[in-house]
N, C-alpha and C positions, 0 to 999 in steps of 0.2 A: 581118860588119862593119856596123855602123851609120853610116851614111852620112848619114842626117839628123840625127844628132848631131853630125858633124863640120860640117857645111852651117850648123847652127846654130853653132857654135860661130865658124866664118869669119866668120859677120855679126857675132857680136860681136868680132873683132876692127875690121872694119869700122867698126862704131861707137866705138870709142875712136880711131883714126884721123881720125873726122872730129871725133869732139870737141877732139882737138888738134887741127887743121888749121886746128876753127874758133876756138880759142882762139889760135894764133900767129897766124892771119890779122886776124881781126878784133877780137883783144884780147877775146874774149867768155870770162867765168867763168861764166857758164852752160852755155855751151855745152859746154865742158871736166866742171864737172859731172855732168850729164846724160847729156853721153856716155858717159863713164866710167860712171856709177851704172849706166845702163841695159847699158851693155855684159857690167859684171859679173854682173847678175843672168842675162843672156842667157848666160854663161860656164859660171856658174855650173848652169842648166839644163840645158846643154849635157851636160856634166859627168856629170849624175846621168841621162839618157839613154842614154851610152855604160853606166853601170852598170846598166840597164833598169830604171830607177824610174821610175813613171807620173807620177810629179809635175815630173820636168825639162821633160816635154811640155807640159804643162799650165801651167809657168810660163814657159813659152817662146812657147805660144800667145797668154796672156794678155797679157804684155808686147809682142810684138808687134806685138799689131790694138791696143796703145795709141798703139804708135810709127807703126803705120800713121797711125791717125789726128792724131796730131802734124805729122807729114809733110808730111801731104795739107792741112790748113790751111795749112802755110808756105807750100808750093807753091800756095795763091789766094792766099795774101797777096803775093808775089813776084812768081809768075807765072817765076819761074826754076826751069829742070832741074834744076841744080845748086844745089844738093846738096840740096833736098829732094824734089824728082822723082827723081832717082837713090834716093834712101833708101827711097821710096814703093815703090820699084816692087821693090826688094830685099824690102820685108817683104814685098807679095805673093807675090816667088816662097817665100820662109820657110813664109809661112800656108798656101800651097799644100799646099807641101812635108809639111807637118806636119800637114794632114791626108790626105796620099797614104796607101792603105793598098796598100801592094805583094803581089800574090798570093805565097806560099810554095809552092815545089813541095815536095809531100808524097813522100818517098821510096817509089820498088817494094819491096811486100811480094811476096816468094817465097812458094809454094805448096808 
């Protein structure tokens, strides 16, 4: 089981979530864009990780440390957790995530 496919995939759910939240909250069409846009391509990466293509990683990485650094601006311009401290700290655990490379145990060969 691919488990950092599914991890990524949660975030982007996550991110459509706050793009509505922020769009019913605060009336923001940006925000709702973005969310959405971002979350899909995050979906979408997802997606083709569970099918072992190198490229879902790769675009899941990239967008990521974008979003990181999106994040991480709102949160000094704010100075609030919520919700770009929250988001920030979600893509670190992601980027983490994605680049963990988990030891495989190699099956006993019989003699």
């Amino acid at each position: 089981m691919n488990w950092r496919a599914y991890l990524v995939m949660a975030y982007g759910v996550l991110l459509i979530a706050g793009g509505i939240i922020g769009f019913v909250m605060a009336n923001s069409v940006p925000s709702l864009i973005m969310g959405c846009g971002s979350a899909l391509l995050i979906l979408a990466s997802g997606y083709n990780m569970l099918l072992n293509q190198p490229v879902g990683r790769k675009v899941a990485l990239a967008t990521t440390v974008f979003l990181l650094a999106f994040f991480v601006y709102r949160f000094f311009l704010t100075g609030k957790i919520m919700p770009a401290g929250m988001m920030a700290i979600a893509s670190i655990i992601i980027i983490i995530t994605l680049f963990y490379k988990a030891k495989e145990l190699k099956p006993l060969k019989h003699k």
